[in-house]
N, C-alpha and C positions, 0 to 999 in steps of 0.2 A: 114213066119217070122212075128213074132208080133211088133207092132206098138212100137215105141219107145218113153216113159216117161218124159215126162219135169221134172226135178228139181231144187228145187229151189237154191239149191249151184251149183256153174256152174267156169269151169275155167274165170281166168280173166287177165289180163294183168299188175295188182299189181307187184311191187318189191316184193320179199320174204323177202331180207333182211331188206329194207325197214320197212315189215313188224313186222320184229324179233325186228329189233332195239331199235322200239316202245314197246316194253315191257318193263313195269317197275322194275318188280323183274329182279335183275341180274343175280340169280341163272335159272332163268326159260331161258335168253337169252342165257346164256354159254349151256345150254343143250340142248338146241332149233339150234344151232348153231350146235352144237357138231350131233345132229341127224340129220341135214341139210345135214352134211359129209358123216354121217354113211350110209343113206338110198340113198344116189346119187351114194355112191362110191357100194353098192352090186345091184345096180337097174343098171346102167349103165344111170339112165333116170333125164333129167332135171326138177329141182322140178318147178313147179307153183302154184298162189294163186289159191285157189278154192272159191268163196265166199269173205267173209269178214278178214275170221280166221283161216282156213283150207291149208296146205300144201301138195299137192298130186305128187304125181311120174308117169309116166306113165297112158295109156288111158285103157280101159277096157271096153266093153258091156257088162252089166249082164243082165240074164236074172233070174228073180223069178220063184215060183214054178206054179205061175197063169197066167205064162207066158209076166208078163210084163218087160220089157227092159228098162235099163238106161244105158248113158253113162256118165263112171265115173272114180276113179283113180286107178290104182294096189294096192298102198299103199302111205297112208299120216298121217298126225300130226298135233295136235292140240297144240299149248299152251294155255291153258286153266288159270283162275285164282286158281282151285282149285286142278289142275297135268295136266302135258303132257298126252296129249290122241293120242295113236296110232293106226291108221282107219288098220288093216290090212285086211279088206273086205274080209275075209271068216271066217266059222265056228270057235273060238278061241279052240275047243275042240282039233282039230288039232293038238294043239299045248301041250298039256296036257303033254308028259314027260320034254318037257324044260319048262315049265310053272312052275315044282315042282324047278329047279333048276335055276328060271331066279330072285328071289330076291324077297326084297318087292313091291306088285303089288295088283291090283284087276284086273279084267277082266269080260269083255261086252260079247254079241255075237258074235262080230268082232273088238270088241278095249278090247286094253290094256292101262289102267290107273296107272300112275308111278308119284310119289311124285315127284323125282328127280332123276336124270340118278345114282349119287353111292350108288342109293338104291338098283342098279340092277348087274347082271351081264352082261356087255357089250358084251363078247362073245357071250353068249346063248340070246339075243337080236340080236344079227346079224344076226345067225343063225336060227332066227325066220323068220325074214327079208328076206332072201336069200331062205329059205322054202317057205315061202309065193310068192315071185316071180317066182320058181321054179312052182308052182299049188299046192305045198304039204298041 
């Protein structure tokens, strides 16, 4: 078993809500709220801070292709200043037939960046979510 990776975001013992509160745009906290619900109620798992800025669900050890290890979250979210970023830490290719059908979005390697939640479709987001917890 390989040695396991320090990182520099790390769970913490922050409020979440706390956290959301403080956000200035209103639109960015209703939907930062709203995925707070969304991603607790298909995870089954309480969210906590990771870091500064980061919202994570669940614990997770990955290991890389070089074999290094981290411990880190199943799935979290960003509110970011410039869109909510959703970490879903695996391949976003995965995701490729609900991705033609999930809305307006861009998409990382393993996040998905959304303007605003009614830019999307909240079904086939959940169903991403519930995929991703699933290992799909």
């Amino acid at each position: 078993m390989g040695k396991v990776a320090e990182i520099k975001s790390k769970p913490t013992t922050s409020s979440v809500e706390d956290f959301i509160n403080k956000i200035p745009q209103e639109q960015k906290r209703k939907d930062s709220f709203a995925l707070l619900k969304m991603i607790a109620k298909a995870t089954k798992e309480k969210p906590k801070m990771w870091g500064a800025a980061m919202i994570g669900f669940g614990d997770k050890r990955y290991k890389s292709p070089s074999g290094r290890e981290v411990d880190w979250f199943k799935i979290g979210f960003s509110p970011r200043k410039a869109n909510l970023t959703i970490i879903l830490a695996v391949d976003i290719k995965v995701h490729n037939a609900s991705l033609k059908k999930l809305g307006k979005h861009k998409a990382g390697v393993g996040c998905l960046y959304i303007n605003k939640l009614e830019d999307v479709d909240l079904k086939v987001l959940e169903e991403m979510i519930k995929d991703t917890m699933k290992g799909k």
